[in-house]
ZAMARGU-4260 file (C-alpha; in steps of 0.2 Angstrom, whole numbers, plus 5000, padded with zeros to 4 digits):
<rodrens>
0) 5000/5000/5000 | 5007/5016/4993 | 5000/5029/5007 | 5007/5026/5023 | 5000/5031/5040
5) 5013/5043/5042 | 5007/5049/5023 | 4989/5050/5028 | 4991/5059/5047 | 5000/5072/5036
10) 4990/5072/5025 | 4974/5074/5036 | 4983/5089/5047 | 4988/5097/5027 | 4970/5097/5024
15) 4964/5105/5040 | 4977/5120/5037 | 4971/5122/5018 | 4951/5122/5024 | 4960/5136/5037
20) 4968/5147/5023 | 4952/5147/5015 | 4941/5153/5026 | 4953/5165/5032 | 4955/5172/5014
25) 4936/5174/5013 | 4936/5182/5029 | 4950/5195/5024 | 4959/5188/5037 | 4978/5192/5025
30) 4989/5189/5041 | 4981/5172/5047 | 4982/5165/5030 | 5003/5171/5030 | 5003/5159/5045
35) 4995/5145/5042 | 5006/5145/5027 | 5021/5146/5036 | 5014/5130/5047 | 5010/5122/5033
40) 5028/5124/5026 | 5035/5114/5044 | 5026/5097/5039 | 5029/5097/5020 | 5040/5082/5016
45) 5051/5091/5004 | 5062/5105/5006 | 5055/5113/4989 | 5038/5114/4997 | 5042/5119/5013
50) 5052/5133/5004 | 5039/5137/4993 | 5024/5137/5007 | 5035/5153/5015 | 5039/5162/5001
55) 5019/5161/4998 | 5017/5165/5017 | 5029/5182/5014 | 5021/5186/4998 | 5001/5189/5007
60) 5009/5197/5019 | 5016/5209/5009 | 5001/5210/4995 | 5013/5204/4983 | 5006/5202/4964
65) 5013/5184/4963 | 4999/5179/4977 | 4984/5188/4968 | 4979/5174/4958 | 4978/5163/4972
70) 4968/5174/4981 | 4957/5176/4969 | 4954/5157/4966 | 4951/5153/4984 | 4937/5168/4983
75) 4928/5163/4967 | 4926/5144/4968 | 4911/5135/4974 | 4913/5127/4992 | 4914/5110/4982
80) 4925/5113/4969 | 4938/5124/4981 | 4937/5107/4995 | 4943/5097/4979 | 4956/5108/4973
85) 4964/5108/4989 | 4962/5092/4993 | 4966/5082/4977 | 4980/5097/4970 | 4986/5103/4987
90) 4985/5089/4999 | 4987/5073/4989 | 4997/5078/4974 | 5010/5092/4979 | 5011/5084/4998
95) 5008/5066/5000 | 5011/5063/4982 | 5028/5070/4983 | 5035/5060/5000 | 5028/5045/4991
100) 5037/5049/4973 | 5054/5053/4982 | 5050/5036/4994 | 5047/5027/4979 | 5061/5034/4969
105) 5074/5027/4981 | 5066/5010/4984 | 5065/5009/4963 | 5081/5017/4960 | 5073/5026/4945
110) 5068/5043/4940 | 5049/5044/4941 | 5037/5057/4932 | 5026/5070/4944 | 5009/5068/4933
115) 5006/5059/4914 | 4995/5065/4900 | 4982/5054/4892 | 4972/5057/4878 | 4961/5040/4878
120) 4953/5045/4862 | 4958/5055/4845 | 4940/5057/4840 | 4935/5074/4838 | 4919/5085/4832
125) 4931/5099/4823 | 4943/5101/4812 | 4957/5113/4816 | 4970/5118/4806 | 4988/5114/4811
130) 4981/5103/4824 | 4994/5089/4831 | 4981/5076/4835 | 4971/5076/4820 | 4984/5065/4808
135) 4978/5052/4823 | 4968/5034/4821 | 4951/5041/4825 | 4943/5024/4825 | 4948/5014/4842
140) 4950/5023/4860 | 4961/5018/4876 | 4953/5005/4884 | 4945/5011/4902 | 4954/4994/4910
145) 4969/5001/4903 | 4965/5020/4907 | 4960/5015/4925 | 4974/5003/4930 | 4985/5019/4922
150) 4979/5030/4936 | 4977/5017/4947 | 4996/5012/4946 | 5002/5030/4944 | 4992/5033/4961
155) 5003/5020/4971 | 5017/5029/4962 | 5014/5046/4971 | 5005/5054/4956 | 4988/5062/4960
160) 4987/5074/4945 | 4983/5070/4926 | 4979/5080/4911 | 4969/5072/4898 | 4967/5078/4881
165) 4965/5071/4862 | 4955/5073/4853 | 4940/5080/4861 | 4942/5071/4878 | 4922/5072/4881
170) 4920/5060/4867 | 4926/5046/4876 | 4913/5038/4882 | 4917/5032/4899 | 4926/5048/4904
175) 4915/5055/4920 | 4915/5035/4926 | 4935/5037/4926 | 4934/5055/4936 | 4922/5049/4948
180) 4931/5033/4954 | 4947/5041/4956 | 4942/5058/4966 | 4956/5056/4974 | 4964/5064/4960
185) 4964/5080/4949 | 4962/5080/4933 | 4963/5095/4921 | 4958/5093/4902 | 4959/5101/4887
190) 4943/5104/4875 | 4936/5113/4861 | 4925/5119/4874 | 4907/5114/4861 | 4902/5100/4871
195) 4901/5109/4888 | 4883/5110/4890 | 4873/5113/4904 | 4870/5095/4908 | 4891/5091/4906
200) 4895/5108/4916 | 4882/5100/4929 | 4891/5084/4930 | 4909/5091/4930 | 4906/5103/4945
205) 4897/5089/4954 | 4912/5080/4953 | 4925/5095/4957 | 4940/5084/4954 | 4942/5091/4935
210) 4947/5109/4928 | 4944/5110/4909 | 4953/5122/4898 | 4946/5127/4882 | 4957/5131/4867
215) 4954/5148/4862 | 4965/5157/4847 | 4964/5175/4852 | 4950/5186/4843 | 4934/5179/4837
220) 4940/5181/4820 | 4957/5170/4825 | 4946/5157/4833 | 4934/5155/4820 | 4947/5153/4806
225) 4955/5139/4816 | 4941/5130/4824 | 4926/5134/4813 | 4912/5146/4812 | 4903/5151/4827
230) 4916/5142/4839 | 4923/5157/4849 | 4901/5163/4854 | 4899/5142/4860 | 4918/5145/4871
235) 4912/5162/4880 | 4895/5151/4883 | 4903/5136/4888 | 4914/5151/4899 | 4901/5160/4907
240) 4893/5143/4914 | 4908/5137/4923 | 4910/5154/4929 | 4892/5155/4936 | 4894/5137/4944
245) 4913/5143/4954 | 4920/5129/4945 | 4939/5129/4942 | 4943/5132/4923 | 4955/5140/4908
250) 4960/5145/4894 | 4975/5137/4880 | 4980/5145/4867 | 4990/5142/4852 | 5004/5154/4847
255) 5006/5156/4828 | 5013/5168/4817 | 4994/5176/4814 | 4987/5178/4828 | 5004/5184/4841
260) 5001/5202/4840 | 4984/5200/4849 | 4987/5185/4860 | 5001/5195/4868 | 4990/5208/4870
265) 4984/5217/4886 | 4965/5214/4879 | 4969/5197/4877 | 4975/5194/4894 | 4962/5206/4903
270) 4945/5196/4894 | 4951/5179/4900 | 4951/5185/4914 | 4935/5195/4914 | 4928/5178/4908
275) 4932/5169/4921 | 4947/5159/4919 | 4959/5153/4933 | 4972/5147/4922 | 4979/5150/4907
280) 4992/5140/4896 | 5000/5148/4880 | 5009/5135/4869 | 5021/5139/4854 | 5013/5131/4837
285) 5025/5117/4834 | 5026/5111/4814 | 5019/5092/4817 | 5009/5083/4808 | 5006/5076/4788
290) 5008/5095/4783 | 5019/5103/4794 | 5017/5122/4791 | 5033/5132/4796 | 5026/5150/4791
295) 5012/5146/4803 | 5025/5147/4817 | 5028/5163/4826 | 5045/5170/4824 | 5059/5169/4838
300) 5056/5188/4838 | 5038/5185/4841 | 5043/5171/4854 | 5053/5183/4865 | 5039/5198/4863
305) 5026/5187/4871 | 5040/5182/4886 | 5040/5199/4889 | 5022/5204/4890 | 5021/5187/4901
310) 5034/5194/4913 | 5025/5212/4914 | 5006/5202/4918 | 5014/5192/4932 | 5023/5208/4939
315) 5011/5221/4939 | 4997/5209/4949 | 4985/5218/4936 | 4978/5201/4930 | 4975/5189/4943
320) 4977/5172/4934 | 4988/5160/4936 | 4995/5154/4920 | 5012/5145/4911 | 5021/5152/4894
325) 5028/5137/4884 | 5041/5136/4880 | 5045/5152/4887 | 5044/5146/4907 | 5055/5132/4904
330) 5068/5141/4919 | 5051/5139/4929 | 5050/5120/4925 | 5068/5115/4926 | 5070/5114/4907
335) 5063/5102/4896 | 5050/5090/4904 | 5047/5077/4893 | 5054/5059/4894 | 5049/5058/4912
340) 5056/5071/4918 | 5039/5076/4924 | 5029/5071/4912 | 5025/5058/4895 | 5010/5057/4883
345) 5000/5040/4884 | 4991/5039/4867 | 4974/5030/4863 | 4984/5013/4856 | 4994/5014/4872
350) 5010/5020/4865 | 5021/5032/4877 | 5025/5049/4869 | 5040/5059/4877 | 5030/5073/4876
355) 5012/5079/4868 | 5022/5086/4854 | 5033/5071/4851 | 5023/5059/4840 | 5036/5045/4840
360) 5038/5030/4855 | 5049/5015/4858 | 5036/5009/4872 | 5018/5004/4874 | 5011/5003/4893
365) 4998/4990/4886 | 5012/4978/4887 | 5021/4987/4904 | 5021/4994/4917 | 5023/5014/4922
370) 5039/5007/4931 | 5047/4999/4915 | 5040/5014/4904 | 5051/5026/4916 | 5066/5013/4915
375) 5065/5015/4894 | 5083/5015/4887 | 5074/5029/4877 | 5066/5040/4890 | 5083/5037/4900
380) 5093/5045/4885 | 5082/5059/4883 | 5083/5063/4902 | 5100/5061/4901 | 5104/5075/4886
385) 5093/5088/4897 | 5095/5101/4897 | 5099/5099/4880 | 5118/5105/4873 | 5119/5118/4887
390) 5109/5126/4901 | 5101/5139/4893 | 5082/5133/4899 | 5077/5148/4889 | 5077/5137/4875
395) 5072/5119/4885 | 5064/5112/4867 | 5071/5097/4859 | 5057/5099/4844 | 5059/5118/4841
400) 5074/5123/4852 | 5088/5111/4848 | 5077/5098/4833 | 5095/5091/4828 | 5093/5081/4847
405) 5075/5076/4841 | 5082/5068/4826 | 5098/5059/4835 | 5087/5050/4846 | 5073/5046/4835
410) 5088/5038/4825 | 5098/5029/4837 | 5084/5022/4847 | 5072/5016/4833 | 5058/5025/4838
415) 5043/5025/4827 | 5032/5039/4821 | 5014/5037/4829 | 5003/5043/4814 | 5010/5042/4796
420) 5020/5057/4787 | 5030/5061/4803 | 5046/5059/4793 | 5044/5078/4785 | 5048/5085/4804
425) 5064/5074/4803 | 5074/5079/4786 | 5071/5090/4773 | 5064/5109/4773 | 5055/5105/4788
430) 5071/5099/4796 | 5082/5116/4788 | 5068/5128/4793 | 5068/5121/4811 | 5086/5121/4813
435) 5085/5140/4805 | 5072/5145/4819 | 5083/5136/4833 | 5100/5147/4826 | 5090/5164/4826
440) 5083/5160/4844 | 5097/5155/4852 | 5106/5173/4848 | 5091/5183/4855 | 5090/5171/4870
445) 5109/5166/4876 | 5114/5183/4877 | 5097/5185/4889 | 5102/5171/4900 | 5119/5174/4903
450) 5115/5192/4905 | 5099/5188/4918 | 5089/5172/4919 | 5103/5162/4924 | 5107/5170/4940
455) 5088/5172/4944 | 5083/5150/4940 | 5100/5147/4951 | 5091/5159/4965 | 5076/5149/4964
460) 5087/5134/4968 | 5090/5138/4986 | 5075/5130/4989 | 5077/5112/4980 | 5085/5099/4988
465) 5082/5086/4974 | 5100/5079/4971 | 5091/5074/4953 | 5087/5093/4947 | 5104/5099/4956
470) 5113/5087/4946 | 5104/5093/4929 | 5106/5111/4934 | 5125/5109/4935 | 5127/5099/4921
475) 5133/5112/4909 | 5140/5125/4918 | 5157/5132/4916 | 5170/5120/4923 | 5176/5132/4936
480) 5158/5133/4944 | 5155/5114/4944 | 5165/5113/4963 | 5154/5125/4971 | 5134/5127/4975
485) 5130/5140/4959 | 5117/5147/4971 | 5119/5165/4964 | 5134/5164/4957 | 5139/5176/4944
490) 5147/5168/4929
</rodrens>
């Protein structure tokens, strides 16, 4: 058994403090919420938590922007849905899931992954250009026994939080049967936001376990030239009836060459959040698929624009949502994530994706189990390279950022494409243009990091005491810095 008393007394005392920080948000109580925090941060089982509790503690205290969008969440969710969020997200995933991950790690002597993604089915009701899933087998979905013993296995592994996507995820047909049998666990997905009626809104805030996170391309002009006609009216529907239930929910957004201006926008930002949304993910447009489009990519310059309207949102505290800039947080994230790192892609046939935007796999965890899948000589290799040529986590991307490591493992460890026509990312013009885009961004971003970001992601690790991530932070550092603890250091 995977939770131990020891896991669940904390876990229980976690709980009670969470439930305290609530009410005392909603009460205004701003100095009581700083130090249940601060308890909080004495019984986490790792030192990144109990770090991170304080500097959360400090940052109410002093009405810091970074806290705003907590705040804010806390005060707009239902009873239900906030009880869940805390629980599953809080308690059991960042709390108990870690001790039990780190436990496990030890006994296994193997690196595992903090979440997975799962996209049990590829069917979808639209048709969106440049989208990665649509090249996929449409006509058989993950079995639920192998969906379920996925979580179920992931669970006594120390991983309480999943994202599902596709596909549209509410066209698998067993979907709320899987989030109501493990409500232990939090689940976000991702979802053309169409099929979020009344009656699915109704039975996803019943549940409370599950954010969903509607794709959204900027303007209703950009979202209907994408998506279809009348998509982006049915998202602000599908918006304002999560909103109205204080259910937990988002927005994702595809980068792209068109629409960059505006989704970097102060609008932008400001009517996702006057919708209602929580939580925001922006993700670069990567050229996958039968017809990889390079033009539809934005540029590097484009890239490092919507980095710094990102960094301006989160400082001024102007816009109270708590969100993640891909591939531009990658100092946030440690680098690249795929391979296990934190994460992998399980695909409706089983097969394991190092990433979403990775279409190829060695592995298929129909045949073994989450264990064996981390053991992979191919996720081993890729977690091995990372960060990837040097320690520039500015540019963390194997695909986009350093595609020449894409194709050097794709090649020496035999992995195959998971949909046809895959082999235009890997040589060709696809392959030139890629390696093009990767030249222009490294000379807009290295000077950046040695400049700034490499002091400030050494800062933030003062608080990690993960001999893993210490060991990948200092992988490519000057030889003269290698001896010493980096924290700060000035190279």
């Amino acid at each position: 058994m995977s939770m131990s008393l020891f896991d669940r007394t904390r876990g229980f005392l976690s709980l009670k403090l969470m439930n305290s920080v609530t009410e005392k948000i909603r009460n205004g109580d701003i100095e009581g919420v700083s130090s249940l925090f601060e308890t909080m941060a004495k019984i986490a089982p790792a030192r990144y938590h109990r770090e991170t509790f304080r500097l959360l503690a400090r940052k109410i205290r002093g009405n810091d922007p970074f806290a705003r969008p907590f705040i804010r969440l806390i005060s707009e969710l239902n009873p239900h849905c906030l009880q869940k969020f805390m629980q599953n997200l809080f308690v059991n995933f960042m709390i108990i899931g870690r001790g039990i991950r780190d436990r496990k790690t030890r006994e296994l002597g193997v690196h595992l992954p903090n979440f997975m993604v799962i996209s049990p089915t590829m069917k979808c009701n639209l048709h969106c250009k440049g989208c990665y899933a649509g090249e996929y087998d449409q006509n058989q979905d993950l079995p639920f026994e192998v969906f379920d013993r996925i979580i179920t296995e992931g669970k006594s592994l120390g991983m309480y939080f999943y994202t599902l996507t596709g596909g549209e995820v509410l066209m698998y047909d067993r979907i709320f049967e899987l989030l109501e049998k493990h409500d232990d666990c939090y689940f976000q997905f991702y979802t053309n936001g169409t099929l979020l009626t009344d009656p699915v809104v109704d039975k996803l805030e019943w549940l409370g376990n599950v954010a969903p996170m509607i794709s959204v391309e900027g303007t209703r002009e950009h979202t209907d030239a994408r998506r279809g006609q009348g998509v982006y009216d049915q998202i602000v529907d599908a918006f304002g009836r999560m909103k109205k239930k204080g259910m937990a929910f988002g927005f994702s957004a595809t980068y792209t060459n068109l629409n960059a201006d505006y989704i970097a926008s102060e609008d932008f930002i400001s009517r996702m959040v006057d919708f209602g949304c929580n939580f925001g993910w922006i993700f670069q447009y990567i050229p996958i698929g039968a017809k990889p489009d390079l033009t539809y990519m934005a540029t590097p310059e484009q890239r490092n624009d919507l980095r710094e309207n990102v960094a301006a949102w989160r400082d001024s505290g102007d816009h109270p949502i708590l969100f993640g800039d891909f591939w531009n947080d990658g100092p946030y994230v440690d680098g690249c994530m795929a391979g296990g790192r934190r994460y992998w892609h399980v695909i409706y046939n089983g097969l394991v994706e190092p990433c979403v935007f990775v279409p190829f796999a060695v592995d298929n965890i129909r045949e073994k189990s989450i264990v064996d899948i981390a053991r992979s000589p191919f996720f081993k290799a890729i977690r091995d390279l990372q960060p990837y040529e040097d320690d520039n986590l500015l540019r963390p991307c194997m695909i986009i950022d350093h595609p020449e490591i894409l194709r050097k493992l794709v090649r020496e460890y035999g992995a195959k494409p998971c949909h046809p026509g895959l082999e235009a990312m890997l040589r060709g013009e696809v392959a030139e243009g890629l390696d093009e885009y990767a030249r222009q961004l490294k000379e807009i971003y290295d000077p950046l990091w040695d400049e700034y970001w490499r002091d400030k992601y050494w800062k933030t690790l003062e608080r990690e005491d993960d001999a893993y991530t210490l060991e990948k932070a200092r992988k490519h550092l000057p030889v003269s810095c290698r001896s010493c603890s980096g924290y700060g250091c000035r190279l």
